[in-house]
C-alpha positions as CSV (number, residue, x, y, z in Angstrom):
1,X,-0.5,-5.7,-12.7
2,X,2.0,-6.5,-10.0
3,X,5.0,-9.2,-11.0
4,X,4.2,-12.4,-8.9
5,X,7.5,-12.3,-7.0
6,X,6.8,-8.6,-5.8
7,X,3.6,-9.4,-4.1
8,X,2.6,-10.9,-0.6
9,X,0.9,-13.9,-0.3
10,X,1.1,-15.8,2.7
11,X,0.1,-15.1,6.4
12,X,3.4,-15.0,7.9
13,X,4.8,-12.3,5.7
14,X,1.9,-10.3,6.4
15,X,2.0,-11.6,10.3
16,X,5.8,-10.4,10.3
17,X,5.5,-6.8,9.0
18,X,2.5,-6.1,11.5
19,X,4.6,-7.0,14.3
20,X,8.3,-5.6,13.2
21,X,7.0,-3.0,10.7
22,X,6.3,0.8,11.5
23,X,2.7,2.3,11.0
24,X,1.5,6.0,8.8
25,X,-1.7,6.5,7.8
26,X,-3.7,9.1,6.1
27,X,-7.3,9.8,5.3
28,X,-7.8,7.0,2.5
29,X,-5.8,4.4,3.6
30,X,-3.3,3.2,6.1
31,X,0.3,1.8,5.5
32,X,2.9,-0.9,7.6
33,X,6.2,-0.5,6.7
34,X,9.6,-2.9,6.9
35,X,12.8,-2.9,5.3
36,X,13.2,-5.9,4.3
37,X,15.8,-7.6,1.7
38,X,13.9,-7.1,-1.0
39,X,10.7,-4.8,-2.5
40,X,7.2,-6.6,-1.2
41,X,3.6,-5.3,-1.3
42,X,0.3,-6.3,0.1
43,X,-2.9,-5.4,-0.1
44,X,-6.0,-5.2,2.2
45,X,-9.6,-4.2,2.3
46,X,-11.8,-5.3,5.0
47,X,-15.5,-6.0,4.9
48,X,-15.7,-2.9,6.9
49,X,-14.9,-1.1,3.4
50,X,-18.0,-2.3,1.9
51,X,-19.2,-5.0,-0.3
52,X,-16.7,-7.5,-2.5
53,X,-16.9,-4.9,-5.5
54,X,-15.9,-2.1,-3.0
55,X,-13.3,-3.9,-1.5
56,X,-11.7,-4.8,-4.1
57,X,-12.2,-1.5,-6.0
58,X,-10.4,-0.2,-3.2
59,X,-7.3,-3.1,-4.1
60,X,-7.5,-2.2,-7.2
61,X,-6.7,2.1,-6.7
62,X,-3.8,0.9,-4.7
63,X,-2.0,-1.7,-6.5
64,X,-2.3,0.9,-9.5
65,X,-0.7,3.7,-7.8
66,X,2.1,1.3,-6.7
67,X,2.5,0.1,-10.2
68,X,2.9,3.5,-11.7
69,X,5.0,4.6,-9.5
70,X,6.9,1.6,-8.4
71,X,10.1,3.2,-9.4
72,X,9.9,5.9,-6.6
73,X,9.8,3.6,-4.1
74,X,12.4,2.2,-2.2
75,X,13.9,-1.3,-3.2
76,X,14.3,-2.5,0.4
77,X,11.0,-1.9,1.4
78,X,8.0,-4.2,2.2
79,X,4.9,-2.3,2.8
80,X,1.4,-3.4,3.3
81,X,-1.6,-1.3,2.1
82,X,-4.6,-1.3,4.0
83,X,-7.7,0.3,3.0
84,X,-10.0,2.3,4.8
85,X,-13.7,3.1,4.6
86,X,-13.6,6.5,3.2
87,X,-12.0,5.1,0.2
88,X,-15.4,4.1,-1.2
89,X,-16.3,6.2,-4.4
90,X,-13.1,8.8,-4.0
91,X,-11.4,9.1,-7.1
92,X,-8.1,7.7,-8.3
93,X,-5.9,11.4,-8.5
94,X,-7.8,11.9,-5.0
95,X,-6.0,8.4,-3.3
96,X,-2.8,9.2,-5.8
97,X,-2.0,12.1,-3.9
98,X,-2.7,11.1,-0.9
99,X,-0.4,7.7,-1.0
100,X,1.9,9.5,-2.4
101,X,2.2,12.3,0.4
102,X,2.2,9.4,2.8
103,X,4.8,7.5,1.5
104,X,6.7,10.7,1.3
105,X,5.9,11.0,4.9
106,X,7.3,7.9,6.1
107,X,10.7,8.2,4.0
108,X,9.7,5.2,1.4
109,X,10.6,7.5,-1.6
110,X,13.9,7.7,-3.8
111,X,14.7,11.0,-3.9
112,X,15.7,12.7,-6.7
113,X,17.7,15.9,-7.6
């Protein structure tokens, strides 16, 4: 489970990295990006997912492939994590990778030699 002070919460941060933040997405989900002062995430599933235990099955994959690899990531980032429809009933390696190659993609990773 994510620490309470790395998560996002209320409407405005989540209003502020839609509008300033920059956009990737990939087959399972969709990401906003902003460098902020310090490391943020968020979370979202709409009903267009599926059902409540869809939705927040979907939640669930992601804040578990942040939490592993949490350490990866950039500290100055906030990101927001939005799932999309063909997330329903895909395994948890499947959205791994895929995140993973994403964030990658959009320079959110520490790299390491």
């Amino acid at each position: 489970m994510l620490k309470k002070e790395l998560r996002l919460r209320k409407k405005s941060g989540f209003k502020e990295i839609f509008e300033r933040g920059k956009n990737f997405s990939v087959k399972y989900a969709a990401i906003y990006i902003f460098r902020g002062k310090h490391q943020r995430f968020g979370f979202i599933a709409s009903k267009k997912v599926g059902n409540s235990v869809q939705r927040n099955r979907a939640k669930r994959l992601l804040r578990e492939v942040v939490r592993l690899h949490i350490s990866q990531i950039k500290p100055d980032l906030q990101i927001i994590f939005i799932a999309r429809t063909k997330i329903k009933g895909v395994s948890f390696a499947e959205v791994e990778t895929s995140i993973m190659l994403m964030l990658k993609k959009a320079n959110a990773l520490i790299i390491t030699k």
